[in-house]
N, C-alpha and C positions, 0 to 999 in steps of 0.2 A: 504494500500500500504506500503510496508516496504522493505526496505534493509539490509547491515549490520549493516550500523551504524544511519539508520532512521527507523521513523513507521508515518505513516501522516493516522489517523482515523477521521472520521466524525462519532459523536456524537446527537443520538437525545433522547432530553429532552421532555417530555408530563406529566408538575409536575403543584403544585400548590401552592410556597412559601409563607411563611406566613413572614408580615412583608413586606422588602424591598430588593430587588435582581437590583443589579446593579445601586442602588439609585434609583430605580422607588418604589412607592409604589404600593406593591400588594395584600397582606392583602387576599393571597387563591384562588385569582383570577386565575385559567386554565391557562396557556401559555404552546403552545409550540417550542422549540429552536432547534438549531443545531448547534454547538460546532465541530468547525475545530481545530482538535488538531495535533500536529506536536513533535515528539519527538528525543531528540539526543540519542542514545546508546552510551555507554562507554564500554567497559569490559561485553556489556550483559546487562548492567543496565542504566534505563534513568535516565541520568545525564543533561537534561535540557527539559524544555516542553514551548511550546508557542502555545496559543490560538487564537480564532478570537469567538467573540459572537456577533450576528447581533443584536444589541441593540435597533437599529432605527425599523426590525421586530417586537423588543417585544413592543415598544413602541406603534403601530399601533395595536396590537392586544390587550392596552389598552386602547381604545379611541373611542371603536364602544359603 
């Protein structure tokens, strides 16, 4: 969805981080996310971005 001076995308992730992603340890483990992304336009160029990561999601889907 976008405007002149917006773009609001939704984002999906189906990775497998090695290590720690959002202080969870994952260490390879499958997840996958969805990333609400929200952008300002400037001039043409994003000049500011704000997210949302459903954290409490990934969490649940390390715990089976």
């Amino acid at each position: 969805m976008a405007d002149e001076g917006h773009i609001a995308s939704r984002i999906r992730f189906d990775c497998a981080p090695s290590g720690e992603f959002l202080g969870l340890p994952l260490n390879g483990r499958r997840i996958v996310l969805y990333e609400h992304a929200f952008y300002t336009l400037v001039g043409g160029k994003i000049a500011e971005v704000f997210s949302v990561i459903d954290k409490t999601g990934i969490e649940a889907q390390l715990t089976f």
